[in-house]
SEKOLZA-250149 format. One record per residue (C-alpha): x, z, y; residue number from 1. Coordinates in nm, 4 decimals. Layout:
N
{pt {X,Z,Y},NUM}
...
This chain:
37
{pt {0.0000,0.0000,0.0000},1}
{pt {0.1015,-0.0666,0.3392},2}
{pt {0.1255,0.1570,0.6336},3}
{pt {0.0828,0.0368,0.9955},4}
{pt {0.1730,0.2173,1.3251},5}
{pt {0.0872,0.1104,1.6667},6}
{pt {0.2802,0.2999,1.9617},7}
{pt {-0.0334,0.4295,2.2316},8}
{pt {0.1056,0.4528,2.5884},9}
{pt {-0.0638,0.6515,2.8680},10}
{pt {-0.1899,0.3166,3.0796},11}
{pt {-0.1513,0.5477,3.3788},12}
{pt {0.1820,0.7443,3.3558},13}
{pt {0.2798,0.5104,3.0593},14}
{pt {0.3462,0.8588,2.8260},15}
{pt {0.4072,0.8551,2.4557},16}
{pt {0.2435,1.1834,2.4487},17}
{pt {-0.0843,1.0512,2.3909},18}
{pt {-0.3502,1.2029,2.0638},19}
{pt {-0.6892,1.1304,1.9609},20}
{pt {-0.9865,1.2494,2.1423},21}
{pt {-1.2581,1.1127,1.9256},22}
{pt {-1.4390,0.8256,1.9333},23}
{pt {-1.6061,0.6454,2.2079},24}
{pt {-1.9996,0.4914,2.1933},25}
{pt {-1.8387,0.1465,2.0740},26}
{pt {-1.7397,0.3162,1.7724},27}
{pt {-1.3807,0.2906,1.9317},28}
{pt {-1.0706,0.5549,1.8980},29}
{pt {-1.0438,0.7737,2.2060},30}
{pt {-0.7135,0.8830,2.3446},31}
{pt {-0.6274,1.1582,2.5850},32}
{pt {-0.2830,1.1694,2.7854},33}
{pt {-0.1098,1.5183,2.6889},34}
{pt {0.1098,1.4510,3.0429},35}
{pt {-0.1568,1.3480,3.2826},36}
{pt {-0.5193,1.4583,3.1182},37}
């Protein structure tokens, strides 16, 4: 089996501190900035 990871950058502060904050209405991941909130 293969593994793939995609690097999430802050699009504000452009972090790599960045973890999952649920999921949005779309169905889509939701990220939240550990640096900037």
């Amino acid at each position: 089996m293969c593994e793939i990871t995609i690097q999430v950058n802050c699009p504000y502060c452009h972090s790599m501190k960045v973890v999952k904050n649920g999921v949005k209405r779309t169905g889509r991941q939701n990220f939240l900035c550990r640096a900037c909130g």
